[in-house]
Jmol script that loads the backbone (N, CA, C; Angstrom):
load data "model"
ATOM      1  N   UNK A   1     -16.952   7.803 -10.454  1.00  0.00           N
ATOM      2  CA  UNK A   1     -15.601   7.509 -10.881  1.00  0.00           C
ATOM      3  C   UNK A   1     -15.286   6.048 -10.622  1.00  0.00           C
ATOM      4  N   UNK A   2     -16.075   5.123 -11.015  1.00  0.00           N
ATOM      5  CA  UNK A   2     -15.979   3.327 -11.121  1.00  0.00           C
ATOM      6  C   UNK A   2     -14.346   3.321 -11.940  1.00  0.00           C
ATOM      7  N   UNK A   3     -14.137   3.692 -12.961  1.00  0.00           N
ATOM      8  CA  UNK A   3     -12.808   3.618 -13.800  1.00  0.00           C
ATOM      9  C   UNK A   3     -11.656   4.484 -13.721  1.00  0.00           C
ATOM     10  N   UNK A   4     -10.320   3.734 -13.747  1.00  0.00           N
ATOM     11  CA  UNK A   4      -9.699   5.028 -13.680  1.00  0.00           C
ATOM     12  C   UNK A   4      -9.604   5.316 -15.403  1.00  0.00           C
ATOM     13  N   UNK A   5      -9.908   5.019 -16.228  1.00  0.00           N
ATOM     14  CA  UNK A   5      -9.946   6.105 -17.507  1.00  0.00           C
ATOM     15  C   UNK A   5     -10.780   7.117 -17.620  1.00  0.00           C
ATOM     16  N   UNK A   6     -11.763   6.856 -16.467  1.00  0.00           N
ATOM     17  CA  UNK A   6     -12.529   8.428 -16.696  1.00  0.00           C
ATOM     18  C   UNK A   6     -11.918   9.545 -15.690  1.00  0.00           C
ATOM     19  N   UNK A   7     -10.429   9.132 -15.112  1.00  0.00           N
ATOM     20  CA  UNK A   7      -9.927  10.108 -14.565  1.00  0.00           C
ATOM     21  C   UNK A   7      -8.948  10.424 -15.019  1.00  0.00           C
ATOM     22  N   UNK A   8      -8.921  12.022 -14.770  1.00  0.00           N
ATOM     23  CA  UNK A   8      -7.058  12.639 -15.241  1.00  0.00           C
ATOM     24  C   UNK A   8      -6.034  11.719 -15.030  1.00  0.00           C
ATOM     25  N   UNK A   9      -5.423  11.191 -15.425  1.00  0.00           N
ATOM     26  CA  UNK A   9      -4.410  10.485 -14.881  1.00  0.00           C
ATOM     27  C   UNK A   9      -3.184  11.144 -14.393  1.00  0.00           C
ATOM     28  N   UNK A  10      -2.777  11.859 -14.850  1.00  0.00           N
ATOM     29  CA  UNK A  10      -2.105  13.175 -14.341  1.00  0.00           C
ATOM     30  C   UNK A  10      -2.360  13.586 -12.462  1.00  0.00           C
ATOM     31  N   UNK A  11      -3.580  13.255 -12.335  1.00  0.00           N
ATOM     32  CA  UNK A  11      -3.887  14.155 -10.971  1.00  0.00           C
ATOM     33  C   UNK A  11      -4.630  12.880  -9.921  1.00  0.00           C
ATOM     34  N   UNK A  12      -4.599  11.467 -10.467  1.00  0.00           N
ATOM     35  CA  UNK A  12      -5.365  10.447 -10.005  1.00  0.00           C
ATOM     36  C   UNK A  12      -4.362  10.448  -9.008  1.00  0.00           C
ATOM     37  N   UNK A  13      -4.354   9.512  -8.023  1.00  0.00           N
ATOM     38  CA  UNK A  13      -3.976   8.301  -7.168  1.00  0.00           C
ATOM     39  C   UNK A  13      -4.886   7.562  -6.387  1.00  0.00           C
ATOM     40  N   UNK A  14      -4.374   6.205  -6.407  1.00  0.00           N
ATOM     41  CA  UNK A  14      -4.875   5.200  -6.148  1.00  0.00           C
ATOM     42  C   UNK A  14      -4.550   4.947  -4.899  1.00  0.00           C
ATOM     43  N   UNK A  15      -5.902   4.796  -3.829  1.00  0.00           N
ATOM     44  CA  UNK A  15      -5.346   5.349  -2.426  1.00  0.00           C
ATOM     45  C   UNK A  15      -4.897   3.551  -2.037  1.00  0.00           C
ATOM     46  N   UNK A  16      -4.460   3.119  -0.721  1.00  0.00           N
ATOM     47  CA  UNK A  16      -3.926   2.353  -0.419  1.00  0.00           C
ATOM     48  C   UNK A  16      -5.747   1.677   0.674  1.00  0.00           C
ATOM     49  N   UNK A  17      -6.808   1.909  -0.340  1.00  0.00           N
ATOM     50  CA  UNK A  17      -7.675   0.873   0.573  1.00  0.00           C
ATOM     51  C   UNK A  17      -8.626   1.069  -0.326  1.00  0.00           C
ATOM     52  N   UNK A  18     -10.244  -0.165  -0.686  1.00  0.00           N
ATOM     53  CA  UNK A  18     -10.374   0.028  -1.631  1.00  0.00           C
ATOM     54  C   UNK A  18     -12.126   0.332  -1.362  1.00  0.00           C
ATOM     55  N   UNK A  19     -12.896   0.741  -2.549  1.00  0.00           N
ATOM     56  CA  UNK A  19     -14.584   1.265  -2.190  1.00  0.00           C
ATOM     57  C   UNK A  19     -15.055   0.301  -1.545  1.00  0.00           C
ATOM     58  N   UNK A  20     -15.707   0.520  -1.166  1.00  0.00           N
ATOM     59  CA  UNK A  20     -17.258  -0.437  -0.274  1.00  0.00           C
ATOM     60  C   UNK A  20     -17.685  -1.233  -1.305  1.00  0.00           C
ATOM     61  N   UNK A  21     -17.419  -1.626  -2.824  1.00  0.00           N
ATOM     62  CA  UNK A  21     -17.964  -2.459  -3.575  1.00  0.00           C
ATOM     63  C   UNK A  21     -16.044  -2.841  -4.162  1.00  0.00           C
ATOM     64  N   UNK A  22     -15.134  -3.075  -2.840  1.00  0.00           N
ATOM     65  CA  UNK A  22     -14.250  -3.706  -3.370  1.00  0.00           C
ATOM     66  C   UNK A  22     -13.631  -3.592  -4.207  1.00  0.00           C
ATOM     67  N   UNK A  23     -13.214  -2.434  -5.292  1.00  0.00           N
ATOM     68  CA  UNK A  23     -12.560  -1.842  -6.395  1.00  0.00           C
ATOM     69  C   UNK A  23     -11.849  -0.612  -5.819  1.00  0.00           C
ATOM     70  N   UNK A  24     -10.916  -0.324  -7.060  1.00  0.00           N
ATOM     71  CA  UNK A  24      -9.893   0.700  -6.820  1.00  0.00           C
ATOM     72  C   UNK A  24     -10.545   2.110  -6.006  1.00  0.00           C
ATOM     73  N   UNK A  25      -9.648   2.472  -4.988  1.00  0.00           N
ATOM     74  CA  UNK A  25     -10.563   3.631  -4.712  1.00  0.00           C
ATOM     75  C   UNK A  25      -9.517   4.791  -5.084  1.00  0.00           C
ATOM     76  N   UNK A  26     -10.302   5.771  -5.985  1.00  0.00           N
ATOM     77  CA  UNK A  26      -8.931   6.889  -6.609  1.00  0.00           C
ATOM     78  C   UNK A  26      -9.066   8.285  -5.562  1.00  0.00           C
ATOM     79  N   UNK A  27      -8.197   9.076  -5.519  1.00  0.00           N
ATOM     80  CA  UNK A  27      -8.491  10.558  -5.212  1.00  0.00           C
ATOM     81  C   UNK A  27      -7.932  11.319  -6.594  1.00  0.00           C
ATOM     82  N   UNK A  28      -8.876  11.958  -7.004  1.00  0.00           N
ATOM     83  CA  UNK A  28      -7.921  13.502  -7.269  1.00  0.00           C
ATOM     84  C   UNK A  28      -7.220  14.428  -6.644  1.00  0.00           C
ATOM     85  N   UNK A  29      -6.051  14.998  -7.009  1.00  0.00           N
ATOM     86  CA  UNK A  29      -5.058  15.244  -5.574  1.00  0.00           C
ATOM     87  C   UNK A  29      -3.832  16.489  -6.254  1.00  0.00           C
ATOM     88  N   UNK A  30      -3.582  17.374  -5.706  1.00  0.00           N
ATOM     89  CA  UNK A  30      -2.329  17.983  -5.769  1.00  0.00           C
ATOM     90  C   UNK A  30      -1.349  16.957  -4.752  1.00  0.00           C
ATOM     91  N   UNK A  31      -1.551  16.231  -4.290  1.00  0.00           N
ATOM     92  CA  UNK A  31      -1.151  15.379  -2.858  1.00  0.00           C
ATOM     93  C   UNK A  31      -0.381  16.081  -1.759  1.00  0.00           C
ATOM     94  N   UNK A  32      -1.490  17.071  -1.773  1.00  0.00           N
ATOM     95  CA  UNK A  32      -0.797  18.258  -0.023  1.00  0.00           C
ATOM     96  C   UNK A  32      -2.163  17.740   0.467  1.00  0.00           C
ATOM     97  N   UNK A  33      -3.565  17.190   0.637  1.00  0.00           N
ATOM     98  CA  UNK A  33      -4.502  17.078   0.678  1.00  0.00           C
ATOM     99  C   UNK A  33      -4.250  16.520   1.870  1.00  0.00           C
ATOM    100  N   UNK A  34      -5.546  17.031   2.736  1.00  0.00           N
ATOM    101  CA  UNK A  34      -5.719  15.698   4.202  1.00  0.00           C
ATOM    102  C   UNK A  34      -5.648  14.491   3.797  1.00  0.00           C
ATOM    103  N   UNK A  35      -6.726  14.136   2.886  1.00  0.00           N
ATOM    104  CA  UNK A  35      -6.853  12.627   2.525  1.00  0.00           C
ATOM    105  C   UNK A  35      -5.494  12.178   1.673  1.00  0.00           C
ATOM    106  N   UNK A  36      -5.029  13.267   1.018  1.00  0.00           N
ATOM    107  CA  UNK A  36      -3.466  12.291   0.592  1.00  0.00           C
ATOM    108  C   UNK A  36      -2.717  12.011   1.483  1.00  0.00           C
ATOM    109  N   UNK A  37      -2.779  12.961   3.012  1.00  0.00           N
ATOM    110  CA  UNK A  37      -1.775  12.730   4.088  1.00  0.00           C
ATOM    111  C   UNK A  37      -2.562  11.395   4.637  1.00  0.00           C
ATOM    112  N   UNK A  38      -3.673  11.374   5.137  1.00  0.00           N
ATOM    113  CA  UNK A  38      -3.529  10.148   5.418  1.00  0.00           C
ATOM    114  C   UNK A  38      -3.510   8.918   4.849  1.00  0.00           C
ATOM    115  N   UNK A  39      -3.521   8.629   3.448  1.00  0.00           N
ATOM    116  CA  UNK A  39      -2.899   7.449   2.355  1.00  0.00           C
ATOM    117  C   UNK A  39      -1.631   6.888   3.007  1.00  0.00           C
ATOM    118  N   UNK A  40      -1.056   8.172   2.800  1.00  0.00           N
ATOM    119  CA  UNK A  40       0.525   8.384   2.960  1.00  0.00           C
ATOM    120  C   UNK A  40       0.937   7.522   4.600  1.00  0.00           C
ATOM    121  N   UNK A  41       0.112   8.143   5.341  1.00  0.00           N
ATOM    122  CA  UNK A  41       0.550   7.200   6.652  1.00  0.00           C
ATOM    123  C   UNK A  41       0.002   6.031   6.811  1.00  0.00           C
ATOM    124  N   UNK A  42      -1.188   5.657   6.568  1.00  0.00           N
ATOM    125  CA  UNK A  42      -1.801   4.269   5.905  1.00  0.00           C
ATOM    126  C   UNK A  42      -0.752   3.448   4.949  1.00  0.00           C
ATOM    127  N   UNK A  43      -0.555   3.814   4.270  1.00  0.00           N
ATOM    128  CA  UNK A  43       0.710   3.233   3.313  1.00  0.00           C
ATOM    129  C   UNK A  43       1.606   2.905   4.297  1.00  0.00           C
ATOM    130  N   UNK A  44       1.910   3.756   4.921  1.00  0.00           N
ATOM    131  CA  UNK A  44       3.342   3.693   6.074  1.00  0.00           C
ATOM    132  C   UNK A  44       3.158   2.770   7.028  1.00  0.00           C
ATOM    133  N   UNK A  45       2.072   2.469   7.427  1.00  0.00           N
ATOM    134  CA  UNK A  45       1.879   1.711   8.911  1.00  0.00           C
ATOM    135  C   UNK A  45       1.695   0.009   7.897  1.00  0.00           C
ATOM    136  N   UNK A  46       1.216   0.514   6.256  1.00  0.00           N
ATOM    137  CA  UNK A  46       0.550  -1.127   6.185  1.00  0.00           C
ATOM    138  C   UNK A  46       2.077  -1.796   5.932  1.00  0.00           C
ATOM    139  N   UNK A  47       2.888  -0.725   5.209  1.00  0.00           N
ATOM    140  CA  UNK A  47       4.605  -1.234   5.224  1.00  0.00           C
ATOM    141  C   UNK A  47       4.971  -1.890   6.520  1.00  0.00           C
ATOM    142  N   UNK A  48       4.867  -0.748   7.634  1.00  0.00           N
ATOM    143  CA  UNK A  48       5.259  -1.502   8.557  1.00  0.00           C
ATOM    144  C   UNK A  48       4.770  -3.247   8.897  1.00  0.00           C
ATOM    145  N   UNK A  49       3.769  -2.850   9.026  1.00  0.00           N
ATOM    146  CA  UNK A  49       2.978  -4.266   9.079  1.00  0.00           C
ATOM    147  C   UNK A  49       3.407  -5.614   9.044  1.00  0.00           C
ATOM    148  N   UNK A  50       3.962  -5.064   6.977  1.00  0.00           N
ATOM    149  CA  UNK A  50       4.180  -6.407   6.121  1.00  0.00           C
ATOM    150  C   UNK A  50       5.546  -6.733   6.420  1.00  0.00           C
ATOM    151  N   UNK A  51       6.623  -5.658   6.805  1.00  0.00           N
ATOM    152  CA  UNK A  51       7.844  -5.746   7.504  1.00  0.00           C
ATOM    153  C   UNK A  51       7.601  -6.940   8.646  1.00  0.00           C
ATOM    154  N   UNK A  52       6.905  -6.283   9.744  1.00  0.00           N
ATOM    155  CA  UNK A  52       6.474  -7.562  10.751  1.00  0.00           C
ATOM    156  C   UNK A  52       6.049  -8.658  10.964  1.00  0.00           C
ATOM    157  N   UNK A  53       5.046  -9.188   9.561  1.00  0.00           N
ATOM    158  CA  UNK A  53       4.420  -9.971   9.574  1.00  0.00           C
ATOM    159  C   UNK A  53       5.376 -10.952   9.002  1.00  0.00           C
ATOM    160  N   UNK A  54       6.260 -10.540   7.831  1.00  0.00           N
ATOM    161  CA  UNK A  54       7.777 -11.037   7.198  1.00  0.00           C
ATOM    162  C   UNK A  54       8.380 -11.921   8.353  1.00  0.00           C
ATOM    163  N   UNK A  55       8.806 -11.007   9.342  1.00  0.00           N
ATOM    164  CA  UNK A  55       9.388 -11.023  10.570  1.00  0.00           C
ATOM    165  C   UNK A  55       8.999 -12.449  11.235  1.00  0.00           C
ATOM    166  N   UNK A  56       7.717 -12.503  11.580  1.00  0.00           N
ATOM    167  CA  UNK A  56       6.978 -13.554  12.513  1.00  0.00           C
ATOM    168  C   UNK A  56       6.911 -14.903  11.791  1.00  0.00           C
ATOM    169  N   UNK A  57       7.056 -14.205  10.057  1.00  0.00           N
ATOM    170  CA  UNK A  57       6.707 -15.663   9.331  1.00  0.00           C
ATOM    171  C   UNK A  57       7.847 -16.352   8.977  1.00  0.00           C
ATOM    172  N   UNK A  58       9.480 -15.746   8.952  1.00  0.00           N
ATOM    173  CA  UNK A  58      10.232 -16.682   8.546  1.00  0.00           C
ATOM    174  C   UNK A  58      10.466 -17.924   9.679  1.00  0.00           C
ATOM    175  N   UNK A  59      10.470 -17.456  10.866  1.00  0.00           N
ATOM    176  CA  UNK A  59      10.742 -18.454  11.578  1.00  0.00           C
ATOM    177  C   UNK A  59       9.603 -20.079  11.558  1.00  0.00           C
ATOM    178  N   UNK A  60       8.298 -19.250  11.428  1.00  0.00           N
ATOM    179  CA  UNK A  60       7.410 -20.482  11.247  1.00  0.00           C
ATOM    180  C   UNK A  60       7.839 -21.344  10.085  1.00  0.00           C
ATOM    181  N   UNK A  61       8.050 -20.506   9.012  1.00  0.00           N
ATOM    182  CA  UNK A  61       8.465 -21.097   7.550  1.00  0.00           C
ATOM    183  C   UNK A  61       9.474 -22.396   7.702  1.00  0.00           C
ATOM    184  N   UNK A  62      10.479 -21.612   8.550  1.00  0.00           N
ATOM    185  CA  UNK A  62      12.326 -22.265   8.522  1.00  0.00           C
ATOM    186  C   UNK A  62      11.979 -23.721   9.831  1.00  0.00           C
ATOM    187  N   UNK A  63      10.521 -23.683  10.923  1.00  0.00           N
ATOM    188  CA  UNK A  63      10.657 -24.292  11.525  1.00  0.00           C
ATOM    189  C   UNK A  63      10.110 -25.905  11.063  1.00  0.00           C
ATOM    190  N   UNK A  64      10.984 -26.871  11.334  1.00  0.00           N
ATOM    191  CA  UNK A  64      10.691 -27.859  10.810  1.00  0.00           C
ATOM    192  C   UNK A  64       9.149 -28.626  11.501  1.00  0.00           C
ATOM    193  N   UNK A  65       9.039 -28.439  12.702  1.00  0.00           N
ATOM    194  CA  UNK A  65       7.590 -29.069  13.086  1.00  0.00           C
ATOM    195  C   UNK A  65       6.707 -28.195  12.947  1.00  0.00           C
ATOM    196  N   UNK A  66       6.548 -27.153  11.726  1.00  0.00           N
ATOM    197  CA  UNK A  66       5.427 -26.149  11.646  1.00  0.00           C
ATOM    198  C   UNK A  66       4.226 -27.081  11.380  1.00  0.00           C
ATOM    199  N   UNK A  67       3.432 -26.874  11.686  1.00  0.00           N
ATOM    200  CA  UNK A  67       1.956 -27.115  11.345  1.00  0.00           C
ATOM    201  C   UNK A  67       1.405 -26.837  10.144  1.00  0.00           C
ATOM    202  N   UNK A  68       0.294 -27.435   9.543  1.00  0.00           N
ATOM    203  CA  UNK A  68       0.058 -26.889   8.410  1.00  0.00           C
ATOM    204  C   UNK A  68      -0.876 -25.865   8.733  1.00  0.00           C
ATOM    205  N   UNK A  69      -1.605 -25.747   9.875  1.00  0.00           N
ATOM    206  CA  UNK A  69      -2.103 -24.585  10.018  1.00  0.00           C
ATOM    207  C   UNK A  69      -1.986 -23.492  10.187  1.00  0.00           C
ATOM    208  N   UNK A  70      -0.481 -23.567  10.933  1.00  0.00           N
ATOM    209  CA  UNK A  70       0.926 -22.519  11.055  1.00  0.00           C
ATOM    210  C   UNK A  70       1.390 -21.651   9.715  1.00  0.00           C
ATOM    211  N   UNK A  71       1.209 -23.170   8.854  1.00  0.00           N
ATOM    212  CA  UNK A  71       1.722 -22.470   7.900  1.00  0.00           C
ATOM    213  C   UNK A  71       1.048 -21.943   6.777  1.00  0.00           C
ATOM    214  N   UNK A  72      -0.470 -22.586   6.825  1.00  0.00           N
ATOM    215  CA  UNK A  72      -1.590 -21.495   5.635  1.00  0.00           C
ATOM    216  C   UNK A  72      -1.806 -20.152   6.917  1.00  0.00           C
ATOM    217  N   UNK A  73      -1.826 -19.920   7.736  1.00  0.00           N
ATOM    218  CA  UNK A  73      -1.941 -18.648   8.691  1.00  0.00           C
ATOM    219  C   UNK A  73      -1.094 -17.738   8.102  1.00  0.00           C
ATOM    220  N   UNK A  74       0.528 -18.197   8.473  1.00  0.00           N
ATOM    221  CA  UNK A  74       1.402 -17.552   7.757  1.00  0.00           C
ATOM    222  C   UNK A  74       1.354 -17.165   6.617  1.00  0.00           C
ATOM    223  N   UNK A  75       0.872 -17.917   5.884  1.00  0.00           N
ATOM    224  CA  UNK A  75       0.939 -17.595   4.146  1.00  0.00           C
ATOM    225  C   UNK A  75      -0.128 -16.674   3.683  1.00  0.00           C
ATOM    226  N   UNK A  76      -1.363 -16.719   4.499  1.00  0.00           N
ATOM    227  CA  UNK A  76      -2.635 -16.175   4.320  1.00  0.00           C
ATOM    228  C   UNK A  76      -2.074 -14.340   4.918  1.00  0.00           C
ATOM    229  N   UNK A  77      -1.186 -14.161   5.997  1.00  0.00           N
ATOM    230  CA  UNK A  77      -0.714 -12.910   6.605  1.00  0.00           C
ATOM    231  C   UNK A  77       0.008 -12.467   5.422  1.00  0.00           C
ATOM    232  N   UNK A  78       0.861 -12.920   4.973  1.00  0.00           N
ATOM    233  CA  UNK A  78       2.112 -12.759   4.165  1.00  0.00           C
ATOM    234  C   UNK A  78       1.183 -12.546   3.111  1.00  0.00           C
ATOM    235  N   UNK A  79       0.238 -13.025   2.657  1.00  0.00           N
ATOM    236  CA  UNK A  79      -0.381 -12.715   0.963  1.00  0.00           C
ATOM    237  C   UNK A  79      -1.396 -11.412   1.203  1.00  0.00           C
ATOM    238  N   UNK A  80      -1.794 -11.431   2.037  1.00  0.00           N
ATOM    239  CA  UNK A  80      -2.347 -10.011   3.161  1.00  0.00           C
ATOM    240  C   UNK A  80      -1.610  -8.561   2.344  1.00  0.00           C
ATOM    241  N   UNK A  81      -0.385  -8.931   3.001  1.00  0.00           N
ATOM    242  CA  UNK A  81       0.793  -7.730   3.255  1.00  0.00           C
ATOM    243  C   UNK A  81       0.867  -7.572   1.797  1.00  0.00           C
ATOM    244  N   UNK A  82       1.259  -8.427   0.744  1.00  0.00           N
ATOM    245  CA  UNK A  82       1.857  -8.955  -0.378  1.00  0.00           C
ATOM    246  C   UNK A  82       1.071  -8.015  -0.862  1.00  0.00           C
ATOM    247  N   UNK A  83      -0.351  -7.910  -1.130  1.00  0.00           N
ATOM    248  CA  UNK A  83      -1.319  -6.912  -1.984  1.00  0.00           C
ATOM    249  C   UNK A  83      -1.650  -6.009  -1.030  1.00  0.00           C
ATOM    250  N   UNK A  84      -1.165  -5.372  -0.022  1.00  0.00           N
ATOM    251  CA  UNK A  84      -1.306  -4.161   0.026  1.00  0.00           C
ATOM    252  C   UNK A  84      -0.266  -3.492  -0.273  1.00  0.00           C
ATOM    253  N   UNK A  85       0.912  -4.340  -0.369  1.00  0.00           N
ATOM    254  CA  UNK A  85       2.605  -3.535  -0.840  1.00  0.00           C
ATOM    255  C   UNK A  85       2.267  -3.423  -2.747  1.00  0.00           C
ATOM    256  N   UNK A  86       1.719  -4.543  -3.609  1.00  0.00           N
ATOM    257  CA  UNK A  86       1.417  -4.123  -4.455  1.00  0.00           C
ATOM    258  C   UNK A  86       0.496  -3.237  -4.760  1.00  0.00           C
ATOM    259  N   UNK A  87      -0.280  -2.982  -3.911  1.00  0.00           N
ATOM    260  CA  UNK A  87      -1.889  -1.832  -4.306  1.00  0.00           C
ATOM    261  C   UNK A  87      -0.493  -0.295  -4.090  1.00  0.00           C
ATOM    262  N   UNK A  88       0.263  -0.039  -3.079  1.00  0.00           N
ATOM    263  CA  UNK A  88       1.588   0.924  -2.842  1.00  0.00           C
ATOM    264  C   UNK A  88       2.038   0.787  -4.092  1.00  0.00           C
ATOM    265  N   UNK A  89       2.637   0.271  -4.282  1.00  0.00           N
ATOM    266  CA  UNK A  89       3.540   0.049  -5.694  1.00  0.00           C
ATOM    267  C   UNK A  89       3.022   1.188  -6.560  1.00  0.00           C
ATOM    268  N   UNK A  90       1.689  -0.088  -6.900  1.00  0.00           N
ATOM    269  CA  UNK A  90       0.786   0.546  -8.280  1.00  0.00           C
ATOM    270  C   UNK A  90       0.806   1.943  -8.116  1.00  0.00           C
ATOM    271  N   UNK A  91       0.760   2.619  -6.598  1.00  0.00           N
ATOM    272  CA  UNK A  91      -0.004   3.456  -6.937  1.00  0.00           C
ATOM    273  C   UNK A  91       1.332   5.006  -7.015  1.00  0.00           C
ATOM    274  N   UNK A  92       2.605   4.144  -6.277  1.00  0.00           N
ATOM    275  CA  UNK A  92       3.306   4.918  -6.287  1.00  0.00           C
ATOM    276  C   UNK A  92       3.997   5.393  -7.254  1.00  0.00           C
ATOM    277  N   UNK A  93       3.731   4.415  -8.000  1.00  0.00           N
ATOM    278  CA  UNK A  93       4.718   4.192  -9.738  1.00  0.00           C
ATOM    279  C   UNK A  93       3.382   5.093 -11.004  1.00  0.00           C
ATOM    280  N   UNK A  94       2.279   4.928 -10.500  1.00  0.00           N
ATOM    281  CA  UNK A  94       1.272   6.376 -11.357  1.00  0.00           C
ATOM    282  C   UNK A  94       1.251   7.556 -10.751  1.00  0.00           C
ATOM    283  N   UNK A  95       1.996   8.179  -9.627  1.00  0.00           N
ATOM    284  CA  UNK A  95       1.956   9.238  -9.197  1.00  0.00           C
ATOM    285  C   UNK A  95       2.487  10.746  -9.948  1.00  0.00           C
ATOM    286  N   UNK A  96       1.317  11.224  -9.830  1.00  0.00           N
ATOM    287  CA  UNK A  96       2.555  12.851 -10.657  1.00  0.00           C
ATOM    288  C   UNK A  96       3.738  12.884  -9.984  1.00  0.00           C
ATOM    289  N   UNK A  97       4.655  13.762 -10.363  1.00  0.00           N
ATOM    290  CA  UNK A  97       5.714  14.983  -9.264  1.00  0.00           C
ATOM    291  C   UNK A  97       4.555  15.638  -8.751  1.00  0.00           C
ATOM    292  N   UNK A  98       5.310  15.951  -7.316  1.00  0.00           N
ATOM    293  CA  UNK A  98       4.197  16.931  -6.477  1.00  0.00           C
ATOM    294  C   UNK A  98       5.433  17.982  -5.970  1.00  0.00           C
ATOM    295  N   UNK A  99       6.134  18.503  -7.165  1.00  0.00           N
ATOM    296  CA  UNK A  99       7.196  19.581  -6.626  1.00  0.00           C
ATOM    297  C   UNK A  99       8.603  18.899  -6.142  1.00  0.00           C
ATOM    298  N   UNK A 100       8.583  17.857  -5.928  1.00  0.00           N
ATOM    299  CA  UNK A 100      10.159  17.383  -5.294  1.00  0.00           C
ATOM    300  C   UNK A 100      10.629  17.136  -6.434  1.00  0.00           C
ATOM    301  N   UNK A 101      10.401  16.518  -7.548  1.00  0.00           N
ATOM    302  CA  UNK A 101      10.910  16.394  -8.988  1.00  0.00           C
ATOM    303  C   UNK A 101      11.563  14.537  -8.291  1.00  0.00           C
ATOM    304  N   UNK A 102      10.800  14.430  -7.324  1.00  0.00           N
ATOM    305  CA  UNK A 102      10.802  12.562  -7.340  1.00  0.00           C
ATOM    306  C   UNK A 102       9.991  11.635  -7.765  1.00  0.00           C
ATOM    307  N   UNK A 103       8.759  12.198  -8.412  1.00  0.00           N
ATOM    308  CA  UNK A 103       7.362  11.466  -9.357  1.00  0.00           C
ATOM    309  C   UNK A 103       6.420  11.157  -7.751  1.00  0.00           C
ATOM    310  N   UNK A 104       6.883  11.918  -6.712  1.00  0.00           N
ATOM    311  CA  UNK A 104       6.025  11.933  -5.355  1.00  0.00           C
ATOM    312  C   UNK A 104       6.141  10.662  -5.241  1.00  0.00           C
ATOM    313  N   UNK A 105       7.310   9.849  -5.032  1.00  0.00           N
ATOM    314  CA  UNK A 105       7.748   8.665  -4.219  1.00  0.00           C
ATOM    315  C   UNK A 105       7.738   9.137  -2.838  1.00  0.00           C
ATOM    316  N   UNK A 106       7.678   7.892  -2.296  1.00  0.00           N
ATOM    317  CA  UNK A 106       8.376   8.081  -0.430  1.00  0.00           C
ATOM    318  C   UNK A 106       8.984   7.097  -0.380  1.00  0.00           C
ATOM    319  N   UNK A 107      10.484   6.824   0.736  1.00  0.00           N
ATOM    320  CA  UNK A 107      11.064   5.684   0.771  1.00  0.00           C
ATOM    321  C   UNK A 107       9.774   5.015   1.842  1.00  0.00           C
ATOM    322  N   UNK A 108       9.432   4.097   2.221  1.00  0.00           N
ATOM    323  CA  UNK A 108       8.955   3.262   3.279  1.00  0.00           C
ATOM    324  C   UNK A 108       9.235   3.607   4.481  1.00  0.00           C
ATOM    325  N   UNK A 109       8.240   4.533   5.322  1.00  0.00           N
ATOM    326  CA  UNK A 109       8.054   4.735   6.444  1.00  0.00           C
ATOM    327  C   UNK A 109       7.573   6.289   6.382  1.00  0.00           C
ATOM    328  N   UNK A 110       8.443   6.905   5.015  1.00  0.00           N
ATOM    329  CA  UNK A 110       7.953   8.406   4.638  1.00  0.00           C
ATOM    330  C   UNK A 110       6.895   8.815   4.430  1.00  0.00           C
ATOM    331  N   UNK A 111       6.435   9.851   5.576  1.00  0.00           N
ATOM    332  CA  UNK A 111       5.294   9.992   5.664  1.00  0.00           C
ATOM    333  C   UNK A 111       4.711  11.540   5.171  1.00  0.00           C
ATOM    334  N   UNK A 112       4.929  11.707   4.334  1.00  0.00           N
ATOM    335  CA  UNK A 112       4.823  13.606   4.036  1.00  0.00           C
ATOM    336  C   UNK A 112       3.570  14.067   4.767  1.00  0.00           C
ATOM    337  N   UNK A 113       3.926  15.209   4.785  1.00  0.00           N
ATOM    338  CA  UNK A 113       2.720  16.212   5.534  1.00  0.00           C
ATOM    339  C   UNK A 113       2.513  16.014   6.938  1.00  0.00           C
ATOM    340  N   UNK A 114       3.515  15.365   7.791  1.00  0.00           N
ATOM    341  CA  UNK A 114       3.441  15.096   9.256  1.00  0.00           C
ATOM    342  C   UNK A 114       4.745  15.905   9.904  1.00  0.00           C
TER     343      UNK A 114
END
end "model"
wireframe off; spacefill off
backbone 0.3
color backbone group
């Protein structure tokens, strides 16, 4: 399963980390699954993360004697967070309904199956 057109799309998701050759990694899923529960908290902790890393970086940003090393660090954390909140996105916005009749969204931090 290299592509997602050779998968249902209906029943795909695109987990929040990617194969050993660096490409999308999909599950097939009713998403009650172990491995969808732990996406789901993976997703949750990398939110948290990018929340924190936000956190640590405005002040470097706003500080006027930042460093430039300060500040590709920062930017390099922040672009980090940046594509794992988009790899979430993507994957939350192709999700079936899984029965809640919400297209199996979570707000950020929602962790189903815990």
């Amino acid at each position: 399963m290299s592509a997602p057109e050779q998968l249902d799309a209906s029943r795909a998701r695109l987990l929040p980390w990617p194969r050993p050759d660096g490409g999308p990694c999909y599950l097939r899923t009713d998403g009650h699954g172990y491995v969808s529960r732990v996406a789901d908290q993976m997703e949750a902790v990398q939110l948290g993360m990018g929340a924190e890393v936000l956190g640590c970086a405005r002040p470097i940003i706003a500080a006027p004697g930042a460093s430039a090393t300060e500040l590709r660090f920062a930017a390099a954390r922040l672009a980090e967070c940046l594509a794992d909140a988009l790899r979430i996105a993507e994957s939350r916005g192709g999700r079936p309904p899984y029965g809640s009749g919400d297209g199996g969204r979570t707000e950020p931090g929602d962790v189903r199956g815990t």
